[in-house]
N, C-alpha and C positions, 0 to 999 in steps of 0.2 A: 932379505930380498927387497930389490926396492919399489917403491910402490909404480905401478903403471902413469905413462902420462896422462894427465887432463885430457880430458876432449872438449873442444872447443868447437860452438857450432856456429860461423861467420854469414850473416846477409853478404851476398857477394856485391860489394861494389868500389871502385877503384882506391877509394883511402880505406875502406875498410879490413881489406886485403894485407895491408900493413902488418893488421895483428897475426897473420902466418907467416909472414918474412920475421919477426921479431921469435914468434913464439916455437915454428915450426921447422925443425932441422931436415925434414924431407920437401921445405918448400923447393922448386925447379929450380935450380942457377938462372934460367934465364927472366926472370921473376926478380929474383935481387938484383941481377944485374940492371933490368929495367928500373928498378926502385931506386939505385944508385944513381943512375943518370937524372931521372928526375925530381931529386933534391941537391945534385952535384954544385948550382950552383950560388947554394946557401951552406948546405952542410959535405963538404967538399968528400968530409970521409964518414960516410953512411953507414960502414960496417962497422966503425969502432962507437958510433951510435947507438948501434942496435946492443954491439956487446954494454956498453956501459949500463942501460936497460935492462940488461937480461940480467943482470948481477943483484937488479935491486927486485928481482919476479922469483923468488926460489919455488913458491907454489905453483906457479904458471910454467916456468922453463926447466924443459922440452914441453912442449905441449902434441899434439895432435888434435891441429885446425881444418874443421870440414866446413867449404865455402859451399853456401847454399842460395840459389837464386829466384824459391818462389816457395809457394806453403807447402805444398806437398814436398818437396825438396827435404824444406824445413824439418819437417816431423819423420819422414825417414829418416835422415840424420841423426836426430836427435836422442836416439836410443843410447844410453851412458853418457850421455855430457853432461858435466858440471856446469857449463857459461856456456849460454847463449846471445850473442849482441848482436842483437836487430838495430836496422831505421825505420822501413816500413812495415816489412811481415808480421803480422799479429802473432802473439804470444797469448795464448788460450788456456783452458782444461786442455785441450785434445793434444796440443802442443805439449803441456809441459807432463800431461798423461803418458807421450811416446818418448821423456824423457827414461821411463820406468825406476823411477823415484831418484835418480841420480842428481836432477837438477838441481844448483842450489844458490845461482845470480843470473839474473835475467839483469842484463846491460843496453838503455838503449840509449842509440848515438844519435842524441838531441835532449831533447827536453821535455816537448810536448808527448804524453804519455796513451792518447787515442789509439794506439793499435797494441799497447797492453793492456791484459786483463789483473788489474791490481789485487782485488778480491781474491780470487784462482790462487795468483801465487801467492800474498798472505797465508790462504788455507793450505799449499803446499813447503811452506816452510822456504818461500825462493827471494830471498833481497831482489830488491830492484833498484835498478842506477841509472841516473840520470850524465847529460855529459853536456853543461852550456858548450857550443864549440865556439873555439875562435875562428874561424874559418865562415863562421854564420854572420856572425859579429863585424868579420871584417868584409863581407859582404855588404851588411847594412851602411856601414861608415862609406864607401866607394858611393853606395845609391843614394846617401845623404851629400856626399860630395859632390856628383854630378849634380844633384838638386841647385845646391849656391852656386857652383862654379856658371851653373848657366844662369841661375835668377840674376846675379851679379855682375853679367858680362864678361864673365873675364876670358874666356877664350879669343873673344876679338877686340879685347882692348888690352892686352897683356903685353907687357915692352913697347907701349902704344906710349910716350912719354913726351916728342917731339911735336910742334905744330905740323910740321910738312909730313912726319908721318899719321898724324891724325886724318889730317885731308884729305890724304893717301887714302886712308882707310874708309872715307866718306864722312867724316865727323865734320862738325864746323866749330873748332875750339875759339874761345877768346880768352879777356883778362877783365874783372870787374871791377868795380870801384871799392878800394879795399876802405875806403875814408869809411865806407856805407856799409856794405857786406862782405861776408866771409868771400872766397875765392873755391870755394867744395865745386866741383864738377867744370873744372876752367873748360875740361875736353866736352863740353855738352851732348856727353853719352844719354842719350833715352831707353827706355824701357827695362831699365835695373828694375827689382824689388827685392822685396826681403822675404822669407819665410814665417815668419811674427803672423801671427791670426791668417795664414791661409790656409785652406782644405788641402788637406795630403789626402786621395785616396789609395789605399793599397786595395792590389788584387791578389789575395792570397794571405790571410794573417795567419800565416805557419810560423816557422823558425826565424827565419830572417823577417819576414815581415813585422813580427814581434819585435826582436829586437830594434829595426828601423822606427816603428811605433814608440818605442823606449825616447830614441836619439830627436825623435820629431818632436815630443810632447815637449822636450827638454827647448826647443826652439820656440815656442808659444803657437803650435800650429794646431789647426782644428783636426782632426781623427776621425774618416767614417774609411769602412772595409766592406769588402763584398766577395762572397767564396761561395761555396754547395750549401752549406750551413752555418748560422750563428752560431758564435762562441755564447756558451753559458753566460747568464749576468754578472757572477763574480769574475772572471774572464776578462767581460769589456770592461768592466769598470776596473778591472785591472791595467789594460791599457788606454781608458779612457777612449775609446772609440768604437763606435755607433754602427751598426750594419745597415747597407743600405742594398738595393740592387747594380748592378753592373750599367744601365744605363743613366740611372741618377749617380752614381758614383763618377761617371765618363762627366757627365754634364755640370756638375756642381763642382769639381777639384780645379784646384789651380795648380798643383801637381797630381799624377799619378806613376804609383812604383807597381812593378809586377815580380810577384812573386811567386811562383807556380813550378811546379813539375812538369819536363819534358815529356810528354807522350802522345797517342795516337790524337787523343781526346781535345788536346790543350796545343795543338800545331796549328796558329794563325787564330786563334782564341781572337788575337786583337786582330781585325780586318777593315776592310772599306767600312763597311756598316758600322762597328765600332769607333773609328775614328772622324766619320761623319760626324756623331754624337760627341766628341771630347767638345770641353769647353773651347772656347776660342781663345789662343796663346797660352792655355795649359803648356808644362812642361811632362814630356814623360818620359820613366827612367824603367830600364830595362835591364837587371843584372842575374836574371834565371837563364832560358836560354834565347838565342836571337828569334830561334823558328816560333816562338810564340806569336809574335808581330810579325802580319805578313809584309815581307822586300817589299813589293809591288805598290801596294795599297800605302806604305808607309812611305816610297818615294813621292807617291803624288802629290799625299798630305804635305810633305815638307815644301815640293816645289810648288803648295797653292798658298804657300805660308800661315797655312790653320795653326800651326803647333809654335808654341813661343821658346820650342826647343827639345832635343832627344838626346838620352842620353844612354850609352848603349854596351855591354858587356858580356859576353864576349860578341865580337862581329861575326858576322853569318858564314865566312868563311876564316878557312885558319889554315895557312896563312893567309892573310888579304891582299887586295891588288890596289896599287898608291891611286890608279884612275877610277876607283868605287866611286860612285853618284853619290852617295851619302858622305863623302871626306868633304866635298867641293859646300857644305852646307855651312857658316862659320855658327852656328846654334846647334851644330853638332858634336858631341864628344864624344868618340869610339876609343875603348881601351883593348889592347890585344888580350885577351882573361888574365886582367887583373883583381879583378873582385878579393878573391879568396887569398890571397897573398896576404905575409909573406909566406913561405914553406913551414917556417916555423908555427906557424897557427895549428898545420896537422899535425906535425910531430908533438908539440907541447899538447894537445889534443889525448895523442895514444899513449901517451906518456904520464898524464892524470886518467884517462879511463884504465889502462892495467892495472894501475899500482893500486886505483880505489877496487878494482875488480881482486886482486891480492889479499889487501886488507880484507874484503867481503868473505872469501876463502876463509880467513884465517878467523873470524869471527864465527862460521859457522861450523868448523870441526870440532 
């Protein structure tokens, strides 16, 4: 007889869901088929993906995946599952107690390990997994990009190469005395800078902010953060940066990145009052979501020219409209949510969380 499928107990949320399109033969058709469409235009053929994947999962496939979207959810569910892969839902005694001893990998999709209880499952004999994502990663790279693209001018001085279009563009270029000096900056763009020794403040050193902290340090930039609570000391001096408050953070950065979670709590976090307080031609970059920063208060800011640039992921609507207040800004860079790209970051993503989730299986029977 052969053995029952897995059960598998999923935080529900949009890539997560993946792992019941891959693992679960009663997921909906209209579920794959959504799934298909939006990787169609990197991985053209989605199904023969999934199968290739499921060849290399023989303890996983078929599975029976139960998507769960809050605690109590959770621990109902949880009664006979083998794997559980959280983001945010904690993983407890109580949790892995209503697994009634079945459980036996707790997988969470990130890194940072605060909403599992590592002790609990030690004592219950339950692996736990870790998953750097590329998808974090390549968000950080985007907010690191917007950072130079705008310290560096290059938005409005890009195929700027001619005198008469420099003019155009309000520059007053010349040509120097080469007998004397170098010719660096014939187009006499002002207000470039570098990255090298200045404050990044992040708002949020989660996931991506982490990583972004990684990519900064790597630039010779200074490091302070500000969130609910400090990071442990081995922590910060892990990433080399300092916690400070939210308005000496606003006041001291010559950039600030925002990284935070969409919710009731964090909708317009940055506002008039906040943006009063940024330094003067701080740059800020925004690749969480738009409704963090309020429209409003953030058009003012720009058209009183406080901010020495914004840089903004995804835009507040989707689609956009080409006549937005914020395109007409040449210190602004909006990308249509491109952050997390390419598609391949998730898939290579569920592709290394199974297979280590497998291997974990196959280590504990």
């Amino acid at each position: 007889m052969a053995a029952p499928p897995p059960v598998i107990v999923v935080e529900d949320d949009p890539f997560p869901r993946l792992i019941q399109v891959v693992l679960d033969p009663a997921t909906p058709q209209a579920r794959r088929a959504a799934f298909a469409h939006f990787f169609a235009h990197e991985v053209p053929d989605f199904p023969a993906w999934c199968d290739r994947l499921r060849e290399r999962l023989p303890r996983l496939y078929p599975a029976m995946v139960r998507l769960v979207s809050d605690e109590g959810a959770l621990r109902a569910a949880a009664r006979g599952a083998r794997i559980i892969v959280v983001e945010s839902l904690p993983i407890d005694s109580r949790a892995i107690g209503a697994a009634g001893g079945s459980l036996r990998v707790v997988q969470k999709y990130g890194t940072v390990l605060s909403n599992v209880d590592r002790d609990a499952c030690r004592a219950a004999g339950v692996h736990v997994l870790t998953l750097r994502r590329r998808a974090n990663i390549a968000c950080a790279e985007h907010a690191l990009a917007m950072m130079l693209a705008l310290a560096r001018k290059i938005p409005q001085t890009n195929g700027l190469v001619g005198i008469e279009q420099l003019r155009a563009a309000g520059f007053s270029p010349t040509q120097y005395d080469r007998a004397h000096t170098a010719n660096a900056n014939w187009a006499r763009v002002t207000g470039t800078r570098t990255l090298y020794g200045k404050q990044l403040g992040i708002f949020g050193l989660g996931e991506i902010g982490r990583e972004l902290a990684l990519r900064a340090a790597a630039f010779g930039m200074r490091l302070a953060y500000t969130q609910r609570r400090a990071l442990a000391p081995d922590e910060e001096a892990r990433y080399g940066a300092t916690f400070i408050g939210l308005d000496e953070l606003l006041s001291t950065s010559d950039f600030v990145s925002i990284h935070l979670p969409a919710t009731d709590a964090t909708r317009g976090i940055i506002g008039a009052r906040e943006l009063a307080r940024i330094k003067p031609g701080a740059i800020l970059v925004n690749v969480s979501r738009p409704q963090l920063v309020d429209r409003t208060a953030l058009l003012e800011t720009m058209r009183a020219g406080r901010l020495g640039g914004f840089g903004l992921d995804p835009h507040y609507d989707a689609p956009g409209r080409p006549d937005d207040p914020l395109l007409a800004f040449d210190n602004a860079i909006v990308t249509p949510h491109l952050a997390a790209a390419p598609r391949f970051n998730s898939l290579e993503d569920f592709e290394e969380l199974l297979l280590g989730v497998e291997q974990a299986l196959g280590q504990a029977a």
